[in-house]
C-alpha positions in Angstrom: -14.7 -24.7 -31.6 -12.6 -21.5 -31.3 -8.8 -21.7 -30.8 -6.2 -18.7 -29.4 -4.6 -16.9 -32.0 -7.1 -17.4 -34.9 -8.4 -14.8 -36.8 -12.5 -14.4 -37.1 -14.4 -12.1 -38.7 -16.4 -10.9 -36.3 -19.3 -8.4 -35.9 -18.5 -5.2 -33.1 -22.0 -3.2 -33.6 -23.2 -1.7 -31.9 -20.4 0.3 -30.4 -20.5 3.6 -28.2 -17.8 6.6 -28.1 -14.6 5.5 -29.3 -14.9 1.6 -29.5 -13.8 -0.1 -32.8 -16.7 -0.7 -34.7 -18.3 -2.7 -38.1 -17.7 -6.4 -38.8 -14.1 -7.0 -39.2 -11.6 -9.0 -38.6 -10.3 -10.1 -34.8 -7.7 -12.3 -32.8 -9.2 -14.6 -30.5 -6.9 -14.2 -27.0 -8.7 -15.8 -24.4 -7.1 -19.1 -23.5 -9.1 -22.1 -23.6 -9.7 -22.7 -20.0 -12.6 -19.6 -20.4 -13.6 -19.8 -23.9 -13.6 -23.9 -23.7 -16.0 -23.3 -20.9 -18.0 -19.9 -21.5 -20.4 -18.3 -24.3 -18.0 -15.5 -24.4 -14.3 -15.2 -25.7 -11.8 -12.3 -25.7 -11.2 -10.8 -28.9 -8.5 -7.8 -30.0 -9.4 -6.2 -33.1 -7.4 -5.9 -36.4 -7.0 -2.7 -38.5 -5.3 -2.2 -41.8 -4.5 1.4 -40.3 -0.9 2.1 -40.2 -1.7 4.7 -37.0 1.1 3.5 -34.7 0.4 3.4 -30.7 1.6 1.8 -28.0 0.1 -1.6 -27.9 -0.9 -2.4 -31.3 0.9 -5.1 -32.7 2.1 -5.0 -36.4 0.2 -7.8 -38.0 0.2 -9.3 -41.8 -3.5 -11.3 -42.2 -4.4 -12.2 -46.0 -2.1 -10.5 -47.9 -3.0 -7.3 -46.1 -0.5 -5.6 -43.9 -2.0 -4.0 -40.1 -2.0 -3.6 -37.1 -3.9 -5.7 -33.6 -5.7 -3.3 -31.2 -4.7 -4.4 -27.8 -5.6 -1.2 -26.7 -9.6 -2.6 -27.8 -9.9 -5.9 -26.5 -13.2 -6.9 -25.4 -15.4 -10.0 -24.6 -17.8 -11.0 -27.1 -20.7 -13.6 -27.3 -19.5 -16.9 -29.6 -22.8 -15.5 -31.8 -20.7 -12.5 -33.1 -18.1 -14.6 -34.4 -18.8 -14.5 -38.5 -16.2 -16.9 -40.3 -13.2 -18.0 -39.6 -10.5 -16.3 -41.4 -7.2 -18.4 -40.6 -4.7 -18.1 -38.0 -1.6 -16.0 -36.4 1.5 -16.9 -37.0 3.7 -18.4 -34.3 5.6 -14.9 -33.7 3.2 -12.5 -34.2 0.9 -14.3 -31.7 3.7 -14.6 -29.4 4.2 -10.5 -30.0 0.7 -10.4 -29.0 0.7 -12.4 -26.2 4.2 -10.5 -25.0 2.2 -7.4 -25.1 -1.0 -8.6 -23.5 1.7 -9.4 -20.3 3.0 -6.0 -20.6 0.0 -4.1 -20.6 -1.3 -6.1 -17.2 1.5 -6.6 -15.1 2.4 -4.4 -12.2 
């Protein structure tokens, strides 16, 4: 079972153009009501690249200091999930989710 706001290491290949690619590390965003209930589950990306950019949430995951690619979000099948690698914390998830509202509202 998956949970919002944990962090999986997860396997983006293969990629085309300019999508985020190789196994690394993602947040799981979708709420339950879809990934309770569907194969899939929407992911952001993680990055230990300090490249600043509208949308990508500072982020501190195993000692190691990042950023979250909201800007890469995709759905993924449940099979490309990896290992779990722990969990947001309570304000950096809610930074995420502030920015996920941001990015889609009118």
């Amino acid at each position: 079972m998956v949970r919002r706001g944990e962090v999986w290491l997860a396997d983006l290949d293969p990629t085309i153009g300019a999508e985020i690619q190789k196994t690394r590390p993602c947040v799981l965003i979708s709420p339950p009501e879809m990934h309770d209930h569907l194969r899939t589950v929407l992911i952001a990306p993680m990055t230990t690249g300090n490249r600043g950019a509208p949308f990508r949430v500072p982020a501190s995951h195993a000692g190691k200091n990042g950023r979250i690619l909201l800007d890469q979000i995709r759905a993924i099948d449940k099979s490309r999930l990896i290992k779990r690698l722990g969990v947001l914390t309570p304000d950096t998830m809610a930074a995420t989710l502030d920015a996920l509202r941001a990015i889609f509202q009118d």
